[in-house]
Structures are given as C-alpha cells and as structure tokens.
C-alpha positions as CSV (number, residue, x, y, z in Angstrom):
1,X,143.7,77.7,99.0
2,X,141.0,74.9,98.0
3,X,140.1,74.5,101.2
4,X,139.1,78.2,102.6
5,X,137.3,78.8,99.4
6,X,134.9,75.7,99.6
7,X,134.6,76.4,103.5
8,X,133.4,80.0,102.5
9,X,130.9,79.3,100.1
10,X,129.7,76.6,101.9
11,X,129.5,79.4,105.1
12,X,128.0,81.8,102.5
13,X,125.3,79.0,101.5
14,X,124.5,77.9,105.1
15,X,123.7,81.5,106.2
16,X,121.6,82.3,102.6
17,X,119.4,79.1,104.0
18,X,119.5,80.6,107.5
19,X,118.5,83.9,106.6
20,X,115.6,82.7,104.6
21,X,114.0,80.5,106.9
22,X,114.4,83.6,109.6
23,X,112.3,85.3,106.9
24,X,110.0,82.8,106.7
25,X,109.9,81.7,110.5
26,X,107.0,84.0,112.5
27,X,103.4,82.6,112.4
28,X,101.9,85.4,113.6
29,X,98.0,85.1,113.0
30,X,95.8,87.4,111.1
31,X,93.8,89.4,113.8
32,X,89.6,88.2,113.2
33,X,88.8,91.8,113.0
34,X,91.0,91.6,110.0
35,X,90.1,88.4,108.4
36,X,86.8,89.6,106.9
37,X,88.0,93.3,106.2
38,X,90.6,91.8,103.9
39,X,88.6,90.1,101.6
40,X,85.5,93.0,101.8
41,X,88.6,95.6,100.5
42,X,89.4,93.1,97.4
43,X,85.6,93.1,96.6
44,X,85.5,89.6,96.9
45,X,82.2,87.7,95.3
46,X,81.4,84.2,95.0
47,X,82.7,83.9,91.7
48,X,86.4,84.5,93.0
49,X,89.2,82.1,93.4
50,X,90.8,83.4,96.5
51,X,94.9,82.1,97.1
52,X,95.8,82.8,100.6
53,X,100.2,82.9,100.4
54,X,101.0,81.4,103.7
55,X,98.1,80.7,105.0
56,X,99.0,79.5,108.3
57,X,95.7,77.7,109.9
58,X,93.5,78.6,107.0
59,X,91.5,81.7,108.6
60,X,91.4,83.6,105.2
61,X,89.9,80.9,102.9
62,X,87.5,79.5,105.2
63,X,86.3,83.1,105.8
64,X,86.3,83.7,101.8
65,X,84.1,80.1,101.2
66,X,81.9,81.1,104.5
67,X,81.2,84.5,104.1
68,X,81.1,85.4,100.4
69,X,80.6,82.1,98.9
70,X,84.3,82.0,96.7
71,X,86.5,79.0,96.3
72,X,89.8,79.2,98.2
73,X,93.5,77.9,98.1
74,X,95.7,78.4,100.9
75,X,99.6,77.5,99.9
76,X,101.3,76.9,103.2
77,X,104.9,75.8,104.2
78,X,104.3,74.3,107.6
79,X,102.7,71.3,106.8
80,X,101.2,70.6,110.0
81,X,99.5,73.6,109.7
82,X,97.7,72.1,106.4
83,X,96.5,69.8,108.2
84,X,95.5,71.7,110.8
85,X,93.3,74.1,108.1
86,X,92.0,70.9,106.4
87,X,90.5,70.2,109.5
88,X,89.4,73.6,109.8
89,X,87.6,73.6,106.9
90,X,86.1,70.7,107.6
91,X,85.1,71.6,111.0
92,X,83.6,75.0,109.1
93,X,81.5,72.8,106.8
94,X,83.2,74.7,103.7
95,X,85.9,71.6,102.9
96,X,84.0,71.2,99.6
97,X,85.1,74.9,98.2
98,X,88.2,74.9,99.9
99,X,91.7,73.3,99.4
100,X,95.2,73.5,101.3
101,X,98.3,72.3,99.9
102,X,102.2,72.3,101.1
103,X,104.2,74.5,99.2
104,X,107.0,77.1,98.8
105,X,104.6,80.3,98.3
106,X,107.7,81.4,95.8
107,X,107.3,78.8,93.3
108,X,103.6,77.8,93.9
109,X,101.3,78.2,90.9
110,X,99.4,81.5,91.0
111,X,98.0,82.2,88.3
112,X,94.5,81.3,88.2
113,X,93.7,84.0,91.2
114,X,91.3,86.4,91.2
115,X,91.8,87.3,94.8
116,X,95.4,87.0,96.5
117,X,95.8,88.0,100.2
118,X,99.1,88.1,101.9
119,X,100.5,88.4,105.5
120,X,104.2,88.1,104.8
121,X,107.6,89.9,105.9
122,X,108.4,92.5,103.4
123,X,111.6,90.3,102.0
124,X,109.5,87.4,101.3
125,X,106.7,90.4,99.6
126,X,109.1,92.0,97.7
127,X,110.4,88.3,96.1
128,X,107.0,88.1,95.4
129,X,106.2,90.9,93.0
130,X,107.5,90.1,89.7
131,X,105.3,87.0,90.0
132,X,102.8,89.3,90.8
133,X,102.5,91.5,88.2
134,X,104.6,88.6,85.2
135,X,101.4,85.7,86.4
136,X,99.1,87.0,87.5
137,X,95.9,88.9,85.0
138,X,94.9,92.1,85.1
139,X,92.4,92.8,87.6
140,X,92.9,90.3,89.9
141,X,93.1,91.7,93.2
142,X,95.7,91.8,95.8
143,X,95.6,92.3,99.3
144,X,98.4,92.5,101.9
145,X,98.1,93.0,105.5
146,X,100.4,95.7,107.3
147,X,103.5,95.5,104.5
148,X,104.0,97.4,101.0
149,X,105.2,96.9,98.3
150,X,108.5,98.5,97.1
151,X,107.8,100.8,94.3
152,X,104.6,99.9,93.3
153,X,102.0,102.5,95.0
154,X,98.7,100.3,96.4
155,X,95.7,101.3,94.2
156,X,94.0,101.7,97.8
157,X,95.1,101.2,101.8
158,X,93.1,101.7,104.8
159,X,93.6,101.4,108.8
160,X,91.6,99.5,111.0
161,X,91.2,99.9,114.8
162,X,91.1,96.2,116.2
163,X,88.5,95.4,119.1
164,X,92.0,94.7,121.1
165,X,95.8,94.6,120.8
166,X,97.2,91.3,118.7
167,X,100.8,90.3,119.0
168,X,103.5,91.4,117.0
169,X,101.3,94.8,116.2
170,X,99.3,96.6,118.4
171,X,95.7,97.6,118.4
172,X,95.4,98.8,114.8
173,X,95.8,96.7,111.1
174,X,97.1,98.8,107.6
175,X,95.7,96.9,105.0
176,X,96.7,97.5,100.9
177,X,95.2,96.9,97.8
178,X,96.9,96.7,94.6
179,X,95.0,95.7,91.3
180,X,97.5,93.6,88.4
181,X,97.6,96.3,85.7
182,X,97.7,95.6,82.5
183,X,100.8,96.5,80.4
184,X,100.4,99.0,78.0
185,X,103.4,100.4,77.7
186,X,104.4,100.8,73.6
187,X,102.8,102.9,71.1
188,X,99.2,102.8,70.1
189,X,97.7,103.6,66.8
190,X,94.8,103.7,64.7
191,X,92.0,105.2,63.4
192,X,94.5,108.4,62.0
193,X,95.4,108.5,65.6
194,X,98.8,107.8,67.5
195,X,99.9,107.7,71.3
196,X,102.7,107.2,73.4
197,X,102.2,105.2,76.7
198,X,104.8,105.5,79.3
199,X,103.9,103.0,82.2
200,X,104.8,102.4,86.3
201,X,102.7,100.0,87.1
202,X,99.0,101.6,87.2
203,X,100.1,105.0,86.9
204,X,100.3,105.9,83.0
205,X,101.4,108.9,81.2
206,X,99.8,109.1,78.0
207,X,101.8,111.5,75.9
208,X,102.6,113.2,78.9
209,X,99.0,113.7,80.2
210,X,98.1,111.7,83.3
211,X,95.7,108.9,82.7
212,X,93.9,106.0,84.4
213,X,94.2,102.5,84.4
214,X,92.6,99.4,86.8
215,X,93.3,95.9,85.2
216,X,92.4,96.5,81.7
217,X,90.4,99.3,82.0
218,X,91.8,102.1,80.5
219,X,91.3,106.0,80.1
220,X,92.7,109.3,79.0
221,X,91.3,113.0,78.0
222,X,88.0,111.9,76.3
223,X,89.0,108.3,76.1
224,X,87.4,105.3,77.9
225,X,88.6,101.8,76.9
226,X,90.2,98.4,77.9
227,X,92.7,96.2,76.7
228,X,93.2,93.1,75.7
229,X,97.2,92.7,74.9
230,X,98.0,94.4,71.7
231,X,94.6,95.4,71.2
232,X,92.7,98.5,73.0
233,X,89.4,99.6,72.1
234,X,86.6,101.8,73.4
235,X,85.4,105.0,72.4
236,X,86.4,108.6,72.3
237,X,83.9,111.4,71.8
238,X,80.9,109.0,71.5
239,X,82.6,106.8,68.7
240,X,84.0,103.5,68.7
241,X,87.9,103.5,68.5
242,X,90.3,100.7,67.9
243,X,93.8,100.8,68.8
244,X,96.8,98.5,68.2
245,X,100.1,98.2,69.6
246,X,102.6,99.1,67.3
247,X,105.8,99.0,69.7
C-alpha cells in the first residue's frame, strides 16, 4: 500500500506545480493605450511608489517614472524579462527612479505601495487579495487590468476602446480600481456617543445606515472623519468628535 500512496501524492504534487505555472505562464503585454490610462485612474503623482506585480518588460514603471514623475518597482518571475526592463529603463533614461527585481509576486514585499497595478489571471488575483487588504495601508491604490476581484466590489472601473485589437482581448480594455480600506469594523464610542460598524471591505453599515469610506476617510449621517486604527476622529455637526474602538 506504501507504494500507491507515495506515487499519488507525489502525482497530486507534480500536477499542483503544473497547474500553477499554467497560471502563471501567458505574457501577454499591456496594450500602450492602456499603460498610461492605468496609472491616470489610480491618480498617480510624483510622490507615489508604484509596484507593478508581474511586470513583464517593465511598460508600467517606466511609464509611471516618465510620465508622472513616481518611483517604480516591477516584481517579475521571468528573469530574463528583468533584464530586459532594466535595460528598458535605462534606454528610457528613468533607471534612476526605477527598480526591477526577480520574484514570486505571492511572497514579494508589498507593503510600501502607494500605487499597485496588476495584469494577472484571476487565480493568481484572487491569491493575491488577503495580501492586499492584510499589507497593504489604507489608501493605496490598486489597479487591475481586465480581471476582478472575487467579492470585493472595485471602488471604480472603466472601459477603454484601444486604437486596435491586442492579443488575447480584442479591441477594448476593463480597467478596476479598488482603494485598501481601512478596518473599522468594532464598536466605536465617545463623546456620550456609541456606534456599531458592520464592514465588507469599503462598504460600511453604520448601525444599519449606509455610510462611506475611502482609505481612512470616513463618513456617516452628519459625520465626516478618518481613522487611524483604534482611533477615529472628525466632526459631527460643526464640532470636533473623537471616537475609540471599544470592540
């Protein structure tokens, strides 16, 4: 019986890998109608760090250090294609703001985006999102091109008509933007006040009125606030109001 189990798990292992380098395997480029539109719908501004996941021959960075001035990190598997954006860069006269490195996009280091734009399969996306919303901080913005996010609603999306058809998609681009909420689930008090915050990523109920939140900002009824972990504050009605997380 020894036998036929280890040959199973080791057939069970061998097709896991398979499978995920099938996920992994297209390089299909982002269209250049695209490349820009991307970073205009994050709101991208010099001040940004923008980490392209995948980044194939660099496109997105280059375009964020060229065009709007930000620093860029593109976290690539194929590491001839790191060298290829390196020389890119180079070539773009941005290789000072810019930086490509060889990684596994699952267990590269995140968290210091601002900006994060992704044109991935929707396995590989959906592996993604807990590290979205457990590393990176509220606010930064994230933009996917023609894939979704299981259950978590994109904050914005938009179509594009491209100047002609690209391969694997046709003549037209979905972009989607999501911005990291902060969690606020818990109850909040203070002031003589008390609330109840029931959370799904950015949409909120707060005690069972809809309310708004973008990254830390925050607001409800006569509310407008933001938060800063167990602490929101703002004002209601003209006056300041502090609120801390009890629960």
């Amino acid at each position: 019986m020894t036998v036929p189990l280890l040959f199973l798990a080791a057939a069970a292992a061998a097709f896991f890998a398979h499978a995920q380098e099938v996920e992994r395997a297209p390089f299909i480029t982002t269209p250049s109608d695209v490349v820009e539109r991307m970073l205009r719908f994050a709101g991208t501004e010099a001040a940004d760090l923008v980490v392209d996941l995948g980044s194939g021959d660099g496109r997105i960075v280059i375009a964020a250090a060229r065009v709007f001035g930000a620093r860029g990190l593109g976290i690539e598997l194929d590491q001839r294609l790191v060298e290829k954006s390196r020389d890119n860069a180079r070539a773009a006269g941005v290789a000072d703001r810019v930086s490509f490195v060889q990684g596994d996009v699952l267990t590269a280091d995140i968290s210091k985006a601002s900006v994060v734009t992704v044109y991935l399969l929707p396995g590989l996306i959906g592996q993604l999102q807990q590290r979205f919303t457990g590393e990176l901080r509220p606010g930064t913005r994230i933009v996917s091109h023609a894939f979704g996010m299981a259950g978590w609603a994109p904050d914005r999306s938009g179509t594009i008509k491209l100047s002609k058809a690209h391969r694997g998609q046709g003549d037209e681009s979905k972009l989607f933007l999501w911005v990291v909420p902060a969690d606020v689930r818990g109850v909040w008090s203070g002031d003589g006040r008390r609330v109840s915050i029931e959370q799904n990523y950015q949409q909120i109920d707060v005690d069972g009125a809809r309310g708004t939140l973008s990254g830390n900002d925050i607001s409800w009824g006569r509310f407008r606030g933001r938060v800063d972990g167990n602490r929101m504050s703002g004002e209601m009605d003209g006056k300041p109001l502090v609120l801390i997380r009890s629960r």
